[in-house]
C-alpha positions in Angstrom: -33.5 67.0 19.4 -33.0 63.3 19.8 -34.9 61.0 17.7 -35.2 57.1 18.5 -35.8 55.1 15.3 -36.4 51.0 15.2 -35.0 49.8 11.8 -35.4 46.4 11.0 -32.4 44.3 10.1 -32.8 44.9 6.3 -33.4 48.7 6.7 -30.1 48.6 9.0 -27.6 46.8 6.9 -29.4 49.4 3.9 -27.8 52.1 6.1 -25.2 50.9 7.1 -24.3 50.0 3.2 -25.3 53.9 2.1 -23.1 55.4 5.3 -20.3 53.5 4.3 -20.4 54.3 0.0 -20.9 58.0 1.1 -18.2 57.3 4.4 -20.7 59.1 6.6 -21.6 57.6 10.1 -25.5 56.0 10.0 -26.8 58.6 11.8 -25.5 61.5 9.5 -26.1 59.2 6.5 -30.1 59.4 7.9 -30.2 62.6 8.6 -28.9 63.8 5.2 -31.0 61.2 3.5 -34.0 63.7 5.4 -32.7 66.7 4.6 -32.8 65.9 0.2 -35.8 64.8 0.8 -37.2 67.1 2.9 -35.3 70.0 0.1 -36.7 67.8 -2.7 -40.3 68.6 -1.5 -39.9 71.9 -0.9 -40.3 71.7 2.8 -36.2 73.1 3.2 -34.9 75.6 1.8 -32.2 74.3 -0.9 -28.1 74.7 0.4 -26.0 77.3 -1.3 -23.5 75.4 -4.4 -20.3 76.4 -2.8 -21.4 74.6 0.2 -18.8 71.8 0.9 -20.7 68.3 2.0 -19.5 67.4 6.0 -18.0 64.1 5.7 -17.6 61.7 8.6 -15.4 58.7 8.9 -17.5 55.2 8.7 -17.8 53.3 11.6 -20.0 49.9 12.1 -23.6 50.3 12.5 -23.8 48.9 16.0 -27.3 47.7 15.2 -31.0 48.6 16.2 -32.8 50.9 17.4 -30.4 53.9 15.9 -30.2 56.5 17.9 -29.9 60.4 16.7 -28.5 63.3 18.3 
């Protein structure tokens, strides 16, 4: 599914700051950012311990609208 999502410049460089502290692209930043929160309220099913995180190089958030794959 891809998701279109307009971010204002603030919400952006937020991102882009979390991405690169975590070194995930934005997009996998967002998405995992959705997925604890989503777990948190019960609405996933919480990920096994011994499951290893997927880490993704940083790279530049190119700027708004971010889009998702």
């Amino acid at each position: 599914m891809r998701i279109v999502i307009t971010l204002d410049p603030t919400e952006c460089a937020a991102l882009g700051a979390m991405a690169r502290d975590e070194l995930r692209y934005p997009r996998d930043q967002l998405r995992w950012l959705l997925r604890e929160e989503a777990k948190r309220r019960g609405l996933l099913p919480a990920e096994p311990a011994q499951e290893a995180p997927q880490v993704a190089p940083p790279r530049p958030c190119p700027g708004c609208p971010l889009v998702l794959e």
